[in-house]
N, C-alpha and C positions, 0 to 999 in steps of 0.2 A: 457603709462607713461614711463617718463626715468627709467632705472633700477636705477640709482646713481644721486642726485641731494640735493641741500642745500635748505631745508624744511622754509619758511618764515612765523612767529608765529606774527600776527600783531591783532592789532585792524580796523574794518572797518572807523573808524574815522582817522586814522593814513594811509590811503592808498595813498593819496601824498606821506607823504615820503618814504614808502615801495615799492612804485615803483622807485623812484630813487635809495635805495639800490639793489633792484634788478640792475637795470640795472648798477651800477660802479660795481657790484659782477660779473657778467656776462660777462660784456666787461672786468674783469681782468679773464678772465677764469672759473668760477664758476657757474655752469648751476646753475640756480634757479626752485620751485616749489613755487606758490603764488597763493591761492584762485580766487583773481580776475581775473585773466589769464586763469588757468589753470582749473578750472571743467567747462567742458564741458554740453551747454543745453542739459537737457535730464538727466544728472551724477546726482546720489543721491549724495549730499553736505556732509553727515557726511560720509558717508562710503568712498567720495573720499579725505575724509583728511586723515581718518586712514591709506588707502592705501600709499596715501602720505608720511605720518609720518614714515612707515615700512619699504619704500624704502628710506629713505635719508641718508643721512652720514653725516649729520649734518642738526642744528637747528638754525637758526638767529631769537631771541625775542626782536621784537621792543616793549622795556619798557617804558609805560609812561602812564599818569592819566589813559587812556584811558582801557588800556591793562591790567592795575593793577585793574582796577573795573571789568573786564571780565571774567562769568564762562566759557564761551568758550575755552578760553586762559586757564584756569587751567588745563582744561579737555588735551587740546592738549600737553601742556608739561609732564602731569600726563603718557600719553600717550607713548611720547619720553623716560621719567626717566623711564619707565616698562622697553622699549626694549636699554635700555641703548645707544640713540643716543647722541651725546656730544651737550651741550647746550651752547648756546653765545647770551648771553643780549646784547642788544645795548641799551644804556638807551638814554634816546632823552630827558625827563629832568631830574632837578635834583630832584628825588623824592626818594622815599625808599619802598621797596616791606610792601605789609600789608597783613595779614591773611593766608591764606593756598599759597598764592603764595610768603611768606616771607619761609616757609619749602622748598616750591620747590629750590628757589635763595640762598638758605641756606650757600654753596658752591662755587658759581658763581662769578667769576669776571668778573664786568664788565668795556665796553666799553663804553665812554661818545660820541655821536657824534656833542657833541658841546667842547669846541666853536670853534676848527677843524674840519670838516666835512669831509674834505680828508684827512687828518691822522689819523683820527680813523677808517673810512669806508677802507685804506692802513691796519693800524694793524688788523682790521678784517680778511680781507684778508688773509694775512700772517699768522693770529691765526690759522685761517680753517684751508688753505693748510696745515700747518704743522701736527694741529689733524688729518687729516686724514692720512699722510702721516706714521704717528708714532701714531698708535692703543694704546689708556690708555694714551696717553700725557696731555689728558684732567684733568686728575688727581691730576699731578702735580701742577696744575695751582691754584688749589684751594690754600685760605689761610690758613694758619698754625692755626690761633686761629679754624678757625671754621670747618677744615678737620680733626683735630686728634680725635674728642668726634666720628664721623663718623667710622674712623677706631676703635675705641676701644671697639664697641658695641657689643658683644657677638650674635654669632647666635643664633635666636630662631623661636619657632614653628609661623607660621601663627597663626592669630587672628581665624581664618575659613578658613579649608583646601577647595583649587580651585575643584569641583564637587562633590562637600559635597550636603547632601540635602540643611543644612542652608546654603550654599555657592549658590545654586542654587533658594531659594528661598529669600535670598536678593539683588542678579542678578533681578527678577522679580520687586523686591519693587522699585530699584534706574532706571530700566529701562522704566518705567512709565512716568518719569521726562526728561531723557534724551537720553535715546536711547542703539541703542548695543556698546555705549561706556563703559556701564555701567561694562559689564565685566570685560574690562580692568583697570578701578577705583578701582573696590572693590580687585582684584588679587593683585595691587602696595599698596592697604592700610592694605589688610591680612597681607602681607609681613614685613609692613614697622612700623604700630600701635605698641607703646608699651603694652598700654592694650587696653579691650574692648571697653570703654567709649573713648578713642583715636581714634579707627577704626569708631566707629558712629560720633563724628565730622567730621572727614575728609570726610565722603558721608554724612553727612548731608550738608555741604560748599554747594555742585552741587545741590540743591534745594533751589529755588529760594526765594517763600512765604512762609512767618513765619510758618503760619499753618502749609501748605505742610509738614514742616521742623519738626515740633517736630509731627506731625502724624508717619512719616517715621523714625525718632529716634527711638521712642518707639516700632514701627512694627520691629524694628532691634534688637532693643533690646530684645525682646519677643521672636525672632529666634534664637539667641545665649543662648540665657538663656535655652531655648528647646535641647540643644545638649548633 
């Protein structure tokens, strides 16, 4: 795998035009990393995304119906916002993020690739190279109304310290459901939850059926309330 490559966060329904942003990123210079292409038969598919995601220096999210319905998609940007890789929506239409992937875009500006398709897939370009070229430029970029409540949040303790028993036995309950992402989920929602009942939404979202969902709430909830 390339050491340095721009990370492409799509829906499988959307791989038309993910392959054509790959390739105007690529031919302007910009190695890409793109599930369809790049995991190899044989590669376990979730371990070579996270691998993916660790290596890149950046994240292109094709946003659209498709992507804003996907827990996979949450999973993987959940993933980028842990290791603070700099994230770039491309929206493809005109919709508006919903549910836990309205926290993730919180920040985000985006990129429309209509009804220019070469001047927004241009200022993409242009975006990248420069975030990478200038480490935290990404920062700036956010907007004023919804970057300062971000800055003005006081440090505070995780919800559930990372190798905690409870920390290691809600690892077990969320990875039941979804695998050894799960580590990585629960560490960005300790971090990030203001309270407990915060931290059990956000890993309850990565559970699919209802049931499943308030089974696994409650089993979380019974582990934190244990500490």
């Amino acid at each position: 795998m390339a050491a340095s490559h721009t990370f492409i966060c799509f829906s499988s329904k959307d791989d038309a035009i993910a392959r054509g942003v790959v390739e105007f990123l690529e031919t302007a210079g910009l190695k890409c990393w793109i599930s369809l292409r790049d995991v190899l038969p044989g590669d376990n598919y979730q371990e070579s995304i996270v691998r993916a995601i660790e290596a890149a220096t950046s994240i292109v999210f094709l946003f659209s119906e498709s992507s804003n319905a996907s827990g996979e998609i949450r999973k993987e940007l959940s993933i980028g916002g842990s290791i603070k890789v700099p994230v770039f929506p491309l929206r493809l239409t005109p919709i508006a993020p919903t549910g836990a992937l309205r926290y993730e875009l919180a920040t985000r500006q985006y990129i429309d690739i209509f009804p220019d398709r070469e001047a927004a897939l241009t200022k993409l370009v242009s975006r990248i190279k420069y975030v990478i070229a200038n480490p935290g430029a990404e920062e700036s970029a956010a907007p004023a109304a919804t970057a300062a409540p971000h800055a003005a949040q006081p440090a505070r303790d995780p919800v559930v310290a990372s190798g905690s028993k409870q920390f290691e036995a809600i690892r077990a309950l969320l990875a039941r459901h979804i695998g050894p992402i799960a580590k990585v989920l629960i560490e960005k929602a300790a971090r990030e939850a203001g309270t407990p009942d915060e931290f059990c939404e956000r890993l309850a979202a990565n559970v699919t059926a209802p049931a499943d969902r308030a089974a696994f709430v409650k089993a979380v909830q019974a582990q934190l309330a244990a500490k």
